[in-house]
C-alpha positions in Angstrom: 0.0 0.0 0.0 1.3 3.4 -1.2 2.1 5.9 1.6 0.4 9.3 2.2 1.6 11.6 -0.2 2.4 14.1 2.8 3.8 11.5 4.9 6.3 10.5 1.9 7.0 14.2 1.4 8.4 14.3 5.4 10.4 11.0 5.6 12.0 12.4 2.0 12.7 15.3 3.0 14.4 14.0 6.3 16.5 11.8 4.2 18.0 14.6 2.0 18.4 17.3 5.0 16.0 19.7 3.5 13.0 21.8 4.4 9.7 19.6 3.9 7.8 22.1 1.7 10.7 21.5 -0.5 10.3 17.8 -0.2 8.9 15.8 -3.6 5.9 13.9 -3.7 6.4 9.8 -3.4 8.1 8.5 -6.2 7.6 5.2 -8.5 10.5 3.2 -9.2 10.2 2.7 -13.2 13.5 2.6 -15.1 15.2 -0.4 -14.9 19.3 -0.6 -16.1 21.1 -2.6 -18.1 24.4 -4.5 -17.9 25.8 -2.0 -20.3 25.5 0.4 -17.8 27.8 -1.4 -14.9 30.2 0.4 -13.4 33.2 -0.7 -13.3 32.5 -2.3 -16.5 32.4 -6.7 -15.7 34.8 -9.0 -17.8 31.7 -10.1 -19.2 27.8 -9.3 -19.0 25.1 -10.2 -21.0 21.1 -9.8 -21.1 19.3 -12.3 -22.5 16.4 -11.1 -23.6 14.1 -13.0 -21.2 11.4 -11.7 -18.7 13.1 -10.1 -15.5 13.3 -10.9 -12.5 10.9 -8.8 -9.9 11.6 -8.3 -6.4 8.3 -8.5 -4.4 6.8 -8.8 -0.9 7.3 -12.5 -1.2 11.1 -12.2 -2.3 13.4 -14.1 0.3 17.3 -13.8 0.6 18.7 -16.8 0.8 22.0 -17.4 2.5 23.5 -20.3 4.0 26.6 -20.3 6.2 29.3 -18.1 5.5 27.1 -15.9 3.2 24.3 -14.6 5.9 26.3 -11.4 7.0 26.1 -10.6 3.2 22.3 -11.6 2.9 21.7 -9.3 5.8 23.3 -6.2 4.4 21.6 -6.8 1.1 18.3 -7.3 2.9 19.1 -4.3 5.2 19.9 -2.2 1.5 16.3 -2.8 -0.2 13.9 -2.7 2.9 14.0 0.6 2.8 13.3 1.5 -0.3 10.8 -1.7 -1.5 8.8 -1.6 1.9 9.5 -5.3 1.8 10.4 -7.3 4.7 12.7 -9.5 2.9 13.7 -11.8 5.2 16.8 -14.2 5.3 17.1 -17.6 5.3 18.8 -20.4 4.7 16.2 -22.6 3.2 15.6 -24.2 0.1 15.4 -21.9 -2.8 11.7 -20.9 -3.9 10.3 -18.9 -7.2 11.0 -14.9 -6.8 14.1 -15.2 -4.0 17.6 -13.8 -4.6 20.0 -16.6 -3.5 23.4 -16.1 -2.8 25.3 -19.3 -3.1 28.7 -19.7 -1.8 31.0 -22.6 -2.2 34.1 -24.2 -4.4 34.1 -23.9 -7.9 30.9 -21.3 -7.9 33.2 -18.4 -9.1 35.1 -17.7 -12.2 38.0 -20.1 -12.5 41.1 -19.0 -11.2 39.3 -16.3 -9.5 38.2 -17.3 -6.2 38.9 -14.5 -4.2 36.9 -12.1 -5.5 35.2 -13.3 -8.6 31.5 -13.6 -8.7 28.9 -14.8 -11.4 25.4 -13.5 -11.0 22.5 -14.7 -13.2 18.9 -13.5 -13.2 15.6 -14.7 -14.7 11.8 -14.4 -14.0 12.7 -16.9 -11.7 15.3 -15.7 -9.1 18.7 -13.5 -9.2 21.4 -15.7 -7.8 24.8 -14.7 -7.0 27.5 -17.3 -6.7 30.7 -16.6 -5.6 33.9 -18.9 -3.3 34.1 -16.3 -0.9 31.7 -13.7 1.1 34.2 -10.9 -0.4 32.9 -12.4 -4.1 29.3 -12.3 -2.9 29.2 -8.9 -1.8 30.8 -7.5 -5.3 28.1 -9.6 -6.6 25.4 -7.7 -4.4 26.8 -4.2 -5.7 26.5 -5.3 -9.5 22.8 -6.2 -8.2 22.5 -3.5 -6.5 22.9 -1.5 -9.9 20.8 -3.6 -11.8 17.9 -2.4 -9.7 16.1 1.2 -10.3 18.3 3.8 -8.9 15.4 4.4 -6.8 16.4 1.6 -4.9 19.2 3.9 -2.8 16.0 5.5 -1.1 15.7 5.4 2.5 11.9 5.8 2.4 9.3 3.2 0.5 9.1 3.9 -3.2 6.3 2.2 -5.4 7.8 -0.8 -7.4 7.9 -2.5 -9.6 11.9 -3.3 -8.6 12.7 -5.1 -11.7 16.3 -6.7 -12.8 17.4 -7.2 -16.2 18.0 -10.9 -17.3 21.1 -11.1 -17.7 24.4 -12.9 -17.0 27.8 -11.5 -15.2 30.9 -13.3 -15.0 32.9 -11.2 -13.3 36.6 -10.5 -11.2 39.6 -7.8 -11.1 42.4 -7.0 -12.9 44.3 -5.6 -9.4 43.6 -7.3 -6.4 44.1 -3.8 -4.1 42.1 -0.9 -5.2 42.1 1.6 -3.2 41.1 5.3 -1.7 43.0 7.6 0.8 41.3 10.0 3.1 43.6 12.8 4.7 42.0 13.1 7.8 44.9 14.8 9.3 45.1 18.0 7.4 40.9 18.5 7.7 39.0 15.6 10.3 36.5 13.9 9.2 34.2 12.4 12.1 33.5 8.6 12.5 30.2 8.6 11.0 31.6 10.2 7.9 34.2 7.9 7.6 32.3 5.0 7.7 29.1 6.9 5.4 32.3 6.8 2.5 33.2 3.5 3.0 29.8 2.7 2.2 29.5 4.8 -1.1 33.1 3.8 -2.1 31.9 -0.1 -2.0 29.8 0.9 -4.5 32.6 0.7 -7.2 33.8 -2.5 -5.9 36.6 -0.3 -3.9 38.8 -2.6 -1.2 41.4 -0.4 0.6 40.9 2.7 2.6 44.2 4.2 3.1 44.0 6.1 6.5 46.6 9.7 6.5 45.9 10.1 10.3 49.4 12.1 11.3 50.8 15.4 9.2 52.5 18.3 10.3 49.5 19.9 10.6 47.8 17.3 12.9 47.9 14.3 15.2 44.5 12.2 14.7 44.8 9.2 16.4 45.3 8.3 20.3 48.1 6.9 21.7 48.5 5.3 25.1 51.4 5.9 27.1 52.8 2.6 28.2 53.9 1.1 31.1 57.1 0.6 30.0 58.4 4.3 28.8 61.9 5.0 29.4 61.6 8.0 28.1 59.0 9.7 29.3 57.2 10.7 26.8 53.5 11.8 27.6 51.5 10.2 24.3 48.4 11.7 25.2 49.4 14.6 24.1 49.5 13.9 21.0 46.1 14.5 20.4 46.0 16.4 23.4 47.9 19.4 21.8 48.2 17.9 18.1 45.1 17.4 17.3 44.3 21.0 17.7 45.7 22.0 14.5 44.5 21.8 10.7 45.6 23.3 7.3 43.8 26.8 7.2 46.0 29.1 4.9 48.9 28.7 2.4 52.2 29.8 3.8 52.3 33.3 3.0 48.7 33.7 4.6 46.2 32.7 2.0 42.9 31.4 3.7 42.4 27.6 1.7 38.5 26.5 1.7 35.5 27.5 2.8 36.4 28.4 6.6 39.3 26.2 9.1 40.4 22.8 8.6 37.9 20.8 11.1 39.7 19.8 14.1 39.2 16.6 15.9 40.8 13.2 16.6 40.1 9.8 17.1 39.9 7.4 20.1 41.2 3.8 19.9 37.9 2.6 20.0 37.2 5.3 17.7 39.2 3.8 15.3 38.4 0.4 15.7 34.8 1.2 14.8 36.4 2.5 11.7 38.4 -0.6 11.0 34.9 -3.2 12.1 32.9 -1.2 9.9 35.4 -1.2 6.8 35.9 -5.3 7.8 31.9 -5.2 7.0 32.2 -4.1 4.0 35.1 -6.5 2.7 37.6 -3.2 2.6 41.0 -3.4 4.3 42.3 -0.5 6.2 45.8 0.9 5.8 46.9 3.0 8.6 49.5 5.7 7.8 52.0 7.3 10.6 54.3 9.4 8.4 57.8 10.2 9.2 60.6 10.8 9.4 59.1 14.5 7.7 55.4 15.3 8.1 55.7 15.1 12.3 55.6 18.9 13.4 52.3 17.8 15.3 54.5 15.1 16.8 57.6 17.4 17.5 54.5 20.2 18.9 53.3 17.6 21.0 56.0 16.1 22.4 59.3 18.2 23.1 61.9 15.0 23.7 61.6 14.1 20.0 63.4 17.3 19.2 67.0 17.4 19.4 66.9 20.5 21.8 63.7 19.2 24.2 62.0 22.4 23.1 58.1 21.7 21.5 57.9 22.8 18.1 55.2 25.6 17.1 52.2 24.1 15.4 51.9 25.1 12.1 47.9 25.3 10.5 49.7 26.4 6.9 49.5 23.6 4.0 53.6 23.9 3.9 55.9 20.9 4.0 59.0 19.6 3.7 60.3 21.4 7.2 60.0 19.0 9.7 61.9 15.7 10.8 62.1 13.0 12.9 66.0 12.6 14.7 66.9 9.9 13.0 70.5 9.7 15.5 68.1 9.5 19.0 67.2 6.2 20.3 63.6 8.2 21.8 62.7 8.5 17.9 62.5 4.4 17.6 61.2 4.1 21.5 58.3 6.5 19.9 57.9 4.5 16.6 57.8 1.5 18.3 55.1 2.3 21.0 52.7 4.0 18.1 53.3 1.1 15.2 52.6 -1.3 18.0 49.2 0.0 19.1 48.2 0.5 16.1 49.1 -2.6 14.5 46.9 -3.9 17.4 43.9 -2.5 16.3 44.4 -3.2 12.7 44.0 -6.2 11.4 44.7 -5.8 7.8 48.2 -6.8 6.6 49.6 -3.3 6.0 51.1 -0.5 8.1 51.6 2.5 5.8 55.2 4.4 7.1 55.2 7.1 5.1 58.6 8.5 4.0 57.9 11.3 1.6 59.2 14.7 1.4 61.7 14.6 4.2 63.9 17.0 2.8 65.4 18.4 6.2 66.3 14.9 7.2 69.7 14.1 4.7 69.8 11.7 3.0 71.9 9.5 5.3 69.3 10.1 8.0 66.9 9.1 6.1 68.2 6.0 4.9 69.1 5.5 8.6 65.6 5.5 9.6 63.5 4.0 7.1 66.0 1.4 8.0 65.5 1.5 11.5 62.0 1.0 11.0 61.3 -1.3 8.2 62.4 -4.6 11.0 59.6 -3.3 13.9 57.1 -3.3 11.1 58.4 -7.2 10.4 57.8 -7.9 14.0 54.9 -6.9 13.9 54.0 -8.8 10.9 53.2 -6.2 9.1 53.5 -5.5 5.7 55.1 -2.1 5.0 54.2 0.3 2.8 55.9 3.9 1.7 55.4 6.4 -0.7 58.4 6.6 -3.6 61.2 8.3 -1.7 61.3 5.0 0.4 62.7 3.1 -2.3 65.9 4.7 -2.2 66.3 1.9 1.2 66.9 -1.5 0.4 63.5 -3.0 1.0 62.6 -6.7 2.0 60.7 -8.9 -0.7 56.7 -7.8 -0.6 57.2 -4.5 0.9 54.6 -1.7 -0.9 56.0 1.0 -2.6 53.1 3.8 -3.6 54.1 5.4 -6.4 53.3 9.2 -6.7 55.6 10.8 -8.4 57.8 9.1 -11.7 60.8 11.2 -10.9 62.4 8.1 -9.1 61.1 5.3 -11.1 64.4 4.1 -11.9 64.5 2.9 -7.8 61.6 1.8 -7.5 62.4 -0.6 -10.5 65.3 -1.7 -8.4 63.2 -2.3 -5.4 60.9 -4.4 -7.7 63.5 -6.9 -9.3 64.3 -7.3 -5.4 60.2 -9.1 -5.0 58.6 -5.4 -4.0 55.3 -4.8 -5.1 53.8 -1.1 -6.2 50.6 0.6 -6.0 50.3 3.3 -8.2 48.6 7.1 -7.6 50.6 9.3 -9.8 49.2 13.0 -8.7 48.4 14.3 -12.2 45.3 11.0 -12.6 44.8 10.1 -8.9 45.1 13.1 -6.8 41.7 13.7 -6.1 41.8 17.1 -3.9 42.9 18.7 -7.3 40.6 21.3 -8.8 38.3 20.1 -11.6 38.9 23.6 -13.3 40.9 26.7 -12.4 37.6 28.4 -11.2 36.7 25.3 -8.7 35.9 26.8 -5.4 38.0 23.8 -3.8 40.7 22.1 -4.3 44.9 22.5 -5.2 46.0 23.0 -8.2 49.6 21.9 -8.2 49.1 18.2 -9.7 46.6 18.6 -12.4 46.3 21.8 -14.1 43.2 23.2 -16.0 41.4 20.2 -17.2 41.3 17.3 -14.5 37.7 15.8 -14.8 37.2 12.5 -14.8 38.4 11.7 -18.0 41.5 12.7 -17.2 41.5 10.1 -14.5 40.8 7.7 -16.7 43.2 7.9 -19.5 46.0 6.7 -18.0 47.5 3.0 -17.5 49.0 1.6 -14.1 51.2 -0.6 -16.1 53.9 1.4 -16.8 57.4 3.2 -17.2 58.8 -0.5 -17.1 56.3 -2.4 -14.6 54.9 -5.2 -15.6 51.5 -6.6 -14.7 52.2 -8.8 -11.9 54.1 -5.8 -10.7 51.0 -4.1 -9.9 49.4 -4.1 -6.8 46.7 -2.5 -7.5 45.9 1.4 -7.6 44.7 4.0 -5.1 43.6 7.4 -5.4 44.1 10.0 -2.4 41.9 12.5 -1.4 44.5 15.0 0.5 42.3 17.7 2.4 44.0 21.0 2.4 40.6 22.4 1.3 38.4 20.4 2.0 35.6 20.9 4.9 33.5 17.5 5.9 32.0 15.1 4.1 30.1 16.7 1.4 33.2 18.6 0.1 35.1 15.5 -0.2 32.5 13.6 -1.8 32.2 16.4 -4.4 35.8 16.1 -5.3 35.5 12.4 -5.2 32.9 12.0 -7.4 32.5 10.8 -10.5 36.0 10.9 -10.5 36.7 7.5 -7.6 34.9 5.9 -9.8 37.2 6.1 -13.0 40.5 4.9 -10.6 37.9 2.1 -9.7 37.3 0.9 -13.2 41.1 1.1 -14.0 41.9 -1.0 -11.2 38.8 -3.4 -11.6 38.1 -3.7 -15.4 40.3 -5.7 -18.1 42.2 -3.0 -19.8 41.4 -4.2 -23.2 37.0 -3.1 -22.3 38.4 0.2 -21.3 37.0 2.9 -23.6 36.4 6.8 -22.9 33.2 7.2 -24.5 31.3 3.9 -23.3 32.5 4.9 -20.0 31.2 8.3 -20.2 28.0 6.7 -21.4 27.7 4.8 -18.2 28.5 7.4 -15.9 25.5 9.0 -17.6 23.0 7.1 -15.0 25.3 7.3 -12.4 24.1 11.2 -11.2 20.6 9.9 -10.4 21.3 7.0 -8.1 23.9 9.2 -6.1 21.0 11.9 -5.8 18.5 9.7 -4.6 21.2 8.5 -2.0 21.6 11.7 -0.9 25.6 11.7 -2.3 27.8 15.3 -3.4 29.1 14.8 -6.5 30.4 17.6 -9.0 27.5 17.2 -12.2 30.4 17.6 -14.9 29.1 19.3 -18.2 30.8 16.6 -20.4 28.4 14.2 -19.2 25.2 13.6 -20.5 23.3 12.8 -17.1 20.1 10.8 -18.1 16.9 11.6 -16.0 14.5 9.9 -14.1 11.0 11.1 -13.6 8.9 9.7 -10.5 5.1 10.4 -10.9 2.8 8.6 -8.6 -1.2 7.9 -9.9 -3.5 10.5 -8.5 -6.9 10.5 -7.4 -8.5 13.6 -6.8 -12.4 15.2 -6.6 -11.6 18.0 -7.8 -9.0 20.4 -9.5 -5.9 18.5 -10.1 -3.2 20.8 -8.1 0.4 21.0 -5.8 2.9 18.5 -6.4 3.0 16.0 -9.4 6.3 14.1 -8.9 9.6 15.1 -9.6 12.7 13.7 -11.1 16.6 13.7 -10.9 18.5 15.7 -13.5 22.1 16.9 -12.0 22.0 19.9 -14.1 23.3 23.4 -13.2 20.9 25.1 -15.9 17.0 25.0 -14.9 14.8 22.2 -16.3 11.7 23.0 -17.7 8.3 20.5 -17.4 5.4 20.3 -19.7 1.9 18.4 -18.4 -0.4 16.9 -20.7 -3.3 16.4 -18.7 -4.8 13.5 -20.6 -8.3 15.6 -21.5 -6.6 17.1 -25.2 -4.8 20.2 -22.7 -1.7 21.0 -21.7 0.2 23.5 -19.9 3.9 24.6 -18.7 4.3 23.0 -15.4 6.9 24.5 -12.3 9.7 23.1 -12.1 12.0 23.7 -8.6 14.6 22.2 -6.8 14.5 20.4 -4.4 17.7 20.2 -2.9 19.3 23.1 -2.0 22.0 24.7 -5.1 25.5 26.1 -4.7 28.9 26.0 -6.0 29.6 22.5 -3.8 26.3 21.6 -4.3 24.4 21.4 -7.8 20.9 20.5 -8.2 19.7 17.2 -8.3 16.3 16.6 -7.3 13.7 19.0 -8.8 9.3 19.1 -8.1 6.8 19.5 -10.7 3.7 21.3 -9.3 0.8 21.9 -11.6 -1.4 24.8 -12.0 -5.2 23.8 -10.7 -6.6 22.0 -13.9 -10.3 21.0 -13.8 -11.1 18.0 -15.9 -14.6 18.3 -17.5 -16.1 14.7 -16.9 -15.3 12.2 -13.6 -12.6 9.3 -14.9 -9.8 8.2 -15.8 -7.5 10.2 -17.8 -3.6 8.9 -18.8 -1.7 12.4 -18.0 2.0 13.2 -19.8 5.0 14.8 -18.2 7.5 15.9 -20.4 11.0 17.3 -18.7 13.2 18.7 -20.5 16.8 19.4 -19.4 20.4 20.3 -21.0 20.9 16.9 -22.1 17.8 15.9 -23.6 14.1 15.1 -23.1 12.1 12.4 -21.0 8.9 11.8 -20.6 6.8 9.3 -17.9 2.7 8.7 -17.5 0.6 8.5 -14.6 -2.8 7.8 -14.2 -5.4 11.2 -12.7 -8.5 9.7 -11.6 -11.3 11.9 -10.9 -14.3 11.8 -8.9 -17.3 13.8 -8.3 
């Protein structure tokens, strides 16, 4: 049974943070994708041309063993929208259920980690995978498949029909990744863990966690029984989480107001990590150093040569600060903060840093990378540093992230030793930089004048003499000079996360500019509905999707029609063919709020009063028209006296 129309209007508008005479009228989930629209694009995917399959209130999800956490969190993704209860089993497959079958020799071959086939038919949807990870990359390709409708957190009328179709599916790199720097700007737990969730959407596996800068200490430390030295690690973010990255260093405000202070508990942080283990996405915690530790040297005096606290220092500058490599208190300190959190992190990585130490020397350096490189062994860690680590001699699987091709030639040598690299070169990766010069956020220094997403997709990981099996994977930072909470990042995340996730996931021989720009296309309306920034970018076409509910009314037909998703910086326009041989402009308004971090993306359609002559039922047209194109949807008036 349909909801009030008001009540729908409230619990929208709720959802979306805006005012609720803003709010749009309850929608009807009618366009159903195609497998041509995946994103990233699957090794193979094919409709068949048979009837689809239709999720209803009888639809079960069933999951036996290992794959009920995933049946759960698909259940717990459509109640919401389809009203359904959806419950989860593990019995016997019936007529109309989405299975999710796990076991040997269910996925691709030779792709059992995270390979996935999913097949649906009137009959069911069944996803079929070796591993949970494979049946939760299977429940995202579903989870596209689906009307993008399906993101709501209110009920939305049905139908929630799938394509039938086949997917065989797996990745190219087996780490694919995103950083956030929450040291230079916090972001809050919640927010962490909200772009976990949307990053999972692209089949996305890493989260690459910058939690200590010069700028900023993020992460608790506890001191330890055992500390020869003194040192008080609660002030670490006692006194360095206080700072942020307001201004350039000759006094140039950067963003929209301060860098967001804030810092993290342990348990903090291990919410992070549980909720990212949820989600099948490995955290990797970064400490830097030896440079990037003014909040360190601020915090704690002893790690300076001199005993004196260093200044702390809100400016984006870097490159000034270091570590003493030549004091044994330096390792005492690294060892006490790899070792707690190592603890808390299961993963198999600890990120160390190691770039643009350029007080250190280059002895020093080389002194304490190798210093450090042995108590991230005993740990049994896996370490991981950006380029300027390579110039060390690095054990066999250590990670070397790749920013910057100006020492290539070293890293080579590190990989003929058995390292392994994960490439985010700045100019197609780095994704604080401005879209355009007149962006109201972002730097500038990496990618100059053109760095949409198309620009972070033409580029190859395989590379300047790497080889495939090189390749760990790729990741793409989101450094946070300018950035203020979660909706800025998202805008300069999106669409372009999802291009370094379709590099990293899809064969590089499907990869093509154009079909991908076709397919982000459909993407705008399904992040809108979710209530996910994005930047609408001009070069893409964004499709729209018109909701109109049936109406039954005794007298004038008037208010609120429906609405529809177009992320489009230039008003639509609305037509409304009333069914009875009239038809008149209809307004058109937004209905989320506008700005230069914030375009458009849900618009109303309200009608002038129109009084049909007889009582009845008349098939009424809306037409929208936006800047890339025309759509048009029916609904049903029926009038009675």
């Amino acid at each position: 049974m349909r909801k009030s129309w008001r009540t729908a209007v409230i619990a929208v508008a709720v959802l979306l943070s805006i005012p609720a005479a803003a709010a749009p009228a309850s929608p009807v989930a009618t366009v159903v994708p195609g497998v041509e629209r995946l994103l990233p694009k699957p090794v193979e995917a094919k409709a068949s041309g048979r009837a689809p399959f239709t999720i209803t209130e009888d639809t079960r999800v069933v999951a036996r063993g290992g794959a009920r956490p995933v049946g759960d969190y698909l259940a717990a993704l459509l109640r919401p929208a389809t009203g359904y209860r959806l419950p989860v089993t593990s019995g016997h497959p019936g007529r109309g259920d989405i299975v999710l079958d796990l076991g040997r020799g269910k996925a691709p071959e030779g792709h059992g980690g995270e390979g996935y086939r999913l097949v649906t038919d009137e009959r069911s949807a069944t996803i079929s995978a070796e591993t949970p990870a494979g049946l939760f990359l299977g429940v995202q390709t579903l989870r596209q498949l689906l009307p993008a409708w399906v993101e709501s957190r209110v009920r939305v009328d049905g139908p929630w029909r799938v394509q039938a179709a086949t997917v065989s599916d797996y990745p190219r790199f087996a780490y694919r990744g995103v950083m956030l720097d929450v040291a230079r700007s916090y972001l809050s737990v919640a927010e962490v863990k909200r772009y976990i969730d949307n990053a999972v959407r692209f089949k996305i596996n890493t989260l690459h966690l910058h939690l200590t800068d010069d700028q900023a200490w993020r992460i608790a430390i506890s001191t330890p029984q055992d500390n020869p030295s003194g040192l008080d690690y609660e002030a670490l973010t006692r006194v360095g989480s206080q700072g942020g990255s307001d201004r350039l260093g000759n006094g140039t405000p950067l963003g929209t107001g301060p860098a967001i202070r804030g810092s993290y508990t342990q348990r903090d942080y291990a919410e992070i990590v549980a909720h990212a283990k949820s989600r099948f996405v490995t955290v990797v915690p970064e400490i830097d150093g030896p440079g990037h530790t003014n909040a360190a040297l601020a915090a704690l005096p002893r790690l300076n040569p001199d005993g004196v606290a260093k200044p702390m220092n809100n400016t984006a500058d870097v490159g000034y600060s270091t570590l003493d490599a030549n004091s044994e208190i330096t390792y005492e300190f690294t060892r006490t903060v790899y070792s707690q959190i190592a603890a808390l992190t299961p993963g198999p990585y600890l990120h160390i840093g190691g770039d643009e130490a350029h007080v250190t020397g280059h002895e020093n350096y080389l002194t304490y990378i190798r210093r450090l490189l042995p108590q991230v062994a005993a740990l049994g860690k896996t370490p991981v540093g950006w380029n300027e680590y390579a110039d060390a001699d690095l054990p066999p699987g250590a990670v070397i992230q790749v920013w910057r091709a100006a020492s290539m030639e070293k890293v080579l040598r590190q990989v003929a030793r058995g390292a392994k690299v994960v490439m985010s070169p700045a100019p197609t990766t780095y994704l604080d930089q401005k879209y355009e010069p007149s962006s109201p956020i972002g730097l500038s220094w990496a990618c100059r004048n053109a760095c949409d997403f198309d620009t972070y997709y033409n580029w190859e990981p395989v590379r300047d003499g790497l080889t495939e099996s090189d390749v760990l994977g790729v990741t793409a930072p989101l450094w946070s000079e300018t950035i203020r909470g979660l909706p800025q990042a998202e805008w300069l995340t999106y669409p372009r996360l999802v291009s370094a996730a379709e590099i990293a996931w899809s064969p590089r021989s499907a990869r093509d500019l154009t079909d991908f720009t076709a397919r982000l296309a459909t993407l705008g309306s399904r992040l809108t509905i979710a209530g996910v920034n994005f930047r609408p970018s001009p070069a893409i076409a964004w499709t729209t999707d018109i909701t109109t509910p049936d109406r039954h009314t005794r007298g004038p037909l008037r208010g609120e029609i429906g609405h529809f998703t177009a992320p489009a910086t230039t008003p639509p326009t609305a037509t409304l063919t009333y069914g009875d041989g009239t038809s008149s402009p209809a307004t058109v308004s937004p209905a989320t709020p506008a700005g230069p971090l914030a375009a458009p993306g849900l618009w109303t359609v309200t009608t002038p009063d129109h009084r049909y002559p007889h009582p009845g039922s008349y098939r009424a047209t809306l037409t929208v028209t936006t800047p890339t194109g025309t759509a048009t949807t029916h609904f049903t008036v029926t009038v009675r006296r």
